[in-house]
Kinemage of the C-alpha trace (Angstrom):
@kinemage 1
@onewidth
@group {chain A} dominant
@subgroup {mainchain}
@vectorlist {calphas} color= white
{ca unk a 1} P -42.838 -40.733 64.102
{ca unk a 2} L -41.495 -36.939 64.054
{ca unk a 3} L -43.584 -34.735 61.335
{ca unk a 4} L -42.318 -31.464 59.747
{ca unk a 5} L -44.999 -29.222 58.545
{ca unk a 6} L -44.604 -25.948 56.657
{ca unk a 7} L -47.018 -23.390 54.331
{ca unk a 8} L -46.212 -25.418 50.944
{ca unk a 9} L -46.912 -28.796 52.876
{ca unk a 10} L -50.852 -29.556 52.700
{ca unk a 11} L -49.887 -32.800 55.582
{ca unk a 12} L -47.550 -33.511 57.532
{ca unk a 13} L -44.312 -35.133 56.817
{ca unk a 14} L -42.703 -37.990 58.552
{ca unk a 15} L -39.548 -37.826 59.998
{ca unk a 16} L -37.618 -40.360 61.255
{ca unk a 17} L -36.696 -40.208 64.334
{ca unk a 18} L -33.956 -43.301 65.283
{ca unk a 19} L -34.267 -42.739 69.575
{ca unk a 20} L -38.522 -43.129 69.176
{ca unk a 21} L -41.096 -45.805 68.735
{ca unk a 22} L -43.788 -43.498 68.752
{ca unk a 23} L -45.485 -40.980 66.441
{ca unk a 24} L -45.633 -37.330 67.203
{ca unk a 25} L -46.216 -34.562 65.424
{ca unk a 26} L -44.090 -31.362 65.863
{ca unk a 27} L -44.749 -27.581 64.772
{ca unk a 28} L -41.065 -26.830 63.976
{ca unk a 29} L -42.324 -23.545 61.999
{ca unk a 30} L -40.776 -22.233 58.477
{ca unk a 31} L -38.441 -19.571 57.928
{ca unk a 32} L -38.231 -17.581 54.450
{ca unk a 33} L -34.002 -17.266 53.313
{ca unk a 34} L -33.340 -14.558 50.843
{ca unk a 35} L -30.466 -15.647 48.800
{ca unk a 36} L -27.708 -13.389 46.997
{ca unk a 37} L -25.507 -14.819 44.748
{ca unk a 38} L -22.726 -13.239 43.403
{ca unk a 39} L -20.528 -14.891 40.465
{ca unk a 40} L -16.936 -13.435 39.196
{ca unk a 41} L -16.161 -15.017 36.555
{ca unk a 42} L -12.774 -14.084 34.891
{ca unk a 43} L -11.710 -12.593 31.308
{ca unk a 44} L -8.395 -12.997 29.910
{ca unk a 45} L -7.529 -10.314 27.320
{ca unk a 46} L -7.169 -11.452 23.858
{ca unk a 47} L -3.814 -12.036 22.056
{ca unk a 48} L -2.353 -9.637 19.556
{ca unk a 49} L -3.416 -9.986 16.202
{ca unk a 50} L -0.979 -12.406 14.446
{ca unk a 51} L -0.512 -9.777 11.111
{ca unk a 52} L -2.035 -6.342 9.815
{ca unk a 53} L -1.710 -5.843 5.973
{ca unk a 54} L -2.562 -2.577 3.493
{ca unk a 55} L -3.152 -2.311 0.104
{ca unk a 56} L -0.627 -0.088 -2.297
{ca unk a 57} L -3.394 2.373 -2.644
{ca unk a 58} L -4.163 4.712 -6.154
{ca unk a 59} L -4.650 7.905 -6.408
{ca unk a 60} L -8.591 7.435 -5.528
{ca unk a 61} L -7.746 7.206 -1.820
{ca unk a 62} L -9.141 3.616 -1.496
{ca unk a 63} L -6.984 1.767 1.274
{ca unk a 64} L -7.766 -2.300 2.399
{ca unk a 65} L -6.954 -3.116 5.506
{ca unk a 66} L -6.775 -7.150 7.077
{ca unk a 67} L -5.566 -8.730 10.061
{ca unk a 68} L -5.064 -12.274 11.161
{ca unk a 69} L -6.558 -13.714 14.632
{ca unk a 70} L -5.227 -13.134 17.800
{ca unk a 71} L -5.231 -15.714 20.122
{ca unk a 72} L -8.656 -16.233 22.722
{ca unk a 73} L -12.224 -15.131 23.101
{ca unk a 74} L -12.722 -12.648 20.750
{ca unk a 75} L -15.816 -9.920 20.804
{ca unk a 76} L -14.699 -7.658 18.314
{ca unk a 77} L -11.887 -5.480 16.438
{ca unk a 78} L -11.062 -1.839 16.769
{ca unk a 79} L -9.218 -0.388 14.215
{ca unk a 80} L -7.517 2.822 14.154
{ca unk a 81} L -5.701 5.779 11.637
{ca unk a 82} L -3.114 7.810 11.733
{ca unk a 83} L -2.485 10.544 9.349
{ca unk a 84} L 0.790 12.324 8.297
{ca unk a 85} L 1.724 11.224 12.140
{ca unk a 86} L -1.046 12.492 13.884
{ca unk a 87} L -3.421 10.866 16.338
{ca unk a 88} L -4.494 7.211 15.939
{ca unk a 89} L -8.674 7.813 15.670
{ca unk a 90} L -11.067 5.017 15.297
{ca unk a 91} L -12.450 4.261 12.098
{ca unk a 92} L -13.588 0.912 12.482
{ca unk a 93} L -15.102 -1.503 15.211
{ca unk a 94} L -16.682 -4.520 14.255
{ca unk a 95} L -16.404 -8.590 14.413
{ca unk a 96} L -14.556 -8.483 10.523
{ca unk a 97} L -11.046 -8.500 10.183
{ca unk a 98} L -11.343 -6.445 6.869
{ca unk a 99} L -11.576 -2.613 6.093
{ca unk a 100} L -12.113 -0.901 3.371
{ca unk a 101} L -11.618 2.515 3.555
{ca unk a 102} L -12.540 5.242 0.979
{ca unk a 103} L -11.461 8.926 0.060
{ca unk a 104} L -8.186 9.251 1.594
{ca unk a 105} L -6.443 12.498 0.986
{ca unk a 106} L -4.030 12.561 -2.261
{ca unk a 107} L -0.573 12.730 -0.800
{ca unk a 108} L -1.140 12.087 2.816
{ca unk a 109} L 0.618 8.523 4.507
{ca unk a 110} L -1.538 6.545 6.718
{ca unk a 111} L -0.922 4.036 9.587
{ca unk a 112} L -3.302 1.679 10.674
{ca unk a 113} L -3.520 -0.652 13.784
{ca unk a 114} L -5.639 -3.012 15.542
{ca unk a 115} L -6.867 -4.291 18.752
{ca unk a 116} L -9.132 -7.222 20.307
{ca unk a 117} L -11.423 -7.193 22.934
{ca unk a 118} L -12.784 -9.932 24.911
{ca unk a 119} L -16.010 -9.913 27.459
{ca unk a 120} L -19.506 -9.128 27.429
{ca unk a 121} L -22.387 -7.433 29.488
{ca unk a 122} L -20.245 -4.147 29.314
{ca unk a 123} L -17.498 -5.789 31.008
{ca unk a 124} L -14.647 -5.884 28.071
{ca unk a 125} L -10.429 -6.172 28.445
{ca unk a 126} L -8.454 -5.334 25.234
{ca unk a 127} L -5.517 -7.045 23.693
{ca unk a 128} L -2.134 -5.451 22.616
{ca unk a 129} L -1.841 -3.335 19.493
{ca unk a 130} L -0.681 -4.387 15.991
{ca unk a 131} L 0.889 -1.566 13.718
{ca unk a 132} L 0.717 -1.065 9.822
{ca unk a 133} L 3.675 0.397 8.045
{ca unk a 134} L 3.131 3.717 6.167
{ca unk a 135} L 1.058 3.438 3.237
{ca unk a 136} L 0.933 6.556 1.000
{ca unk a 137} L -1.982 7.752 -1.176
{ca unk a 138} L -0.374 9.121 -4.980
{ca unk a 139} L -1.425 12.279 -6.130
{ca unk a 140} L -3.371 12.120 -9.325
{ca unk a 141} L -0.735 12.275 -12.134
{ca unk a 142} L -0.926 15.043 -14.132
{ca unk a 143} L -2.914 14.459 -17.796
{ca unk a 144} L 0.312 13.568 -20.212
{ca unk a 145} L 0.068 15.489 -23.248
{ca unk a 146} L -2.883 17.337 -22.590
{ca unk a 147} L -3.409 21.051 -24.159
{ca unk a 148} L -6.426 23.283 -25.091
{ca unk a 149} L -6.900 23.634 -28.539
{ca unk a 150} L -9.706 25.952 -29.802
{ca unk a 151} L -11.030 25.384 -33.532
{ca unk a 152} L -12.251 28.762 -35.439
{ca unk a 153} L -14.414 28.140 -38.418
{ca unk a 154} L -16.227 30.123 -41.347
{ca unk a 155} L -20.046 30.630 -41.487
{ca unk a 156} L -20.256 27.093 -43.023
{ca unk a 157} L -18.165 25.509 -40.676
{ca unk a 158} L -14.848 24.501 -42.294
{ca unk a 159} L -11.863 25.205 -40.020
{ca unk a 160} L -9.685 28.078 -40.771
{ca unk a 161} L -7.433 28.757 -37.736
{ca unk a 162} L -6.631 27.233 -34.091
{ca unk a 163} L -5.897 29.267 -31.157
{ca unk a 164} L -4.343 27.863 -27.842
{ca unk a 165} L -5.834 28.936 -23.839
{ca unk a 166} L -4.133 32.049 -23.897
{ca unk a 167} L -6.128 32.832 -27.528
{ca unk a 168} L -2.936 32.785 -29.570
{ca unk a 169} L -3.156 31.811 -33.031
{ca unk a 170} L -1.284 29.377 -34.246
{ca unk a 171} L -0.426 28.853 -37.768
């Protein structure tokens, strides 16, 4: 019988040997292997997003933006504005495909789009763009109606004449 022995083996082990009848015992010695492994593994970019909506915003400057699913593995969203035709600069990145955003500038017209990204461990690729149409925040409408009236009164406080900003009375 051929034995193998190494350090984690307390006895020897038996090998077989087919061309012997006999039982020997062999030093064949052990040798340490380092091993390396490197994996690739492969991401596919996202789809576009299938839609990107707005709200009509008011004059408050609130604006809603949503978008459907792209196709794929999806790690998040970023979203990005455009004002009066500017630059497109981030305002959003997250894993919801909803935005609200808050105290836009009365009279300015906004774009939005949106991107996926797929990965992880810091290794990400990005899907194709989706564009909003213009939306355009109102100016506040001007008060309908509205003057400055001032009421003048005696010492016991009846009314006896109104005056208008400029001080002007009027009869």
């Amino acid at each position: 019988m051929v034995t193998h022995e190494n350090e984690m083996d307390e006895e020897p082990v038996p090998v077989d040997d087919p061309d012997s009848d006999e039982e020997e015992e062999i030093d064949v010695g052990c040798i340490e292997y380092d091993f390396y492994v490197t994996l690739f593994y492969r991401i596919l970019a996202p789809g576009i997003p299938a839609s990107i909506n707005t709200n009509t915003p008011d004059s408050t400057g609130r604006i809603v933006v949503s978008w459907g699913a792209p196709g794929g593995n999806i790690h998040d969203y970023q979203l990005e504005e455009s004002r009066n035709g500017g630059a497109y600069a981030n305002v959003y990145t997250g894993t919801s495909r909803t935005k609200t955003l808050t105290n836009r500038n009365q009279g300015s017209t906004y774009r939005y789009r949106v991107r996926a990204s797929a990965g992880s461990h810091g290794i990400y690729k990005y899907g194709g763009w989706r564009t909003s149409s213009s939306v355009s925040v109102p100016t506040a409408p001007p008060a309908v109606g509205s003057r400055v009236i001032y009421i003048h009164t005696d010492l016991l406080g009846s009314p006896v004449a109104e005056s208008n900003e400029q001080g002007e009375i009027e009869q």
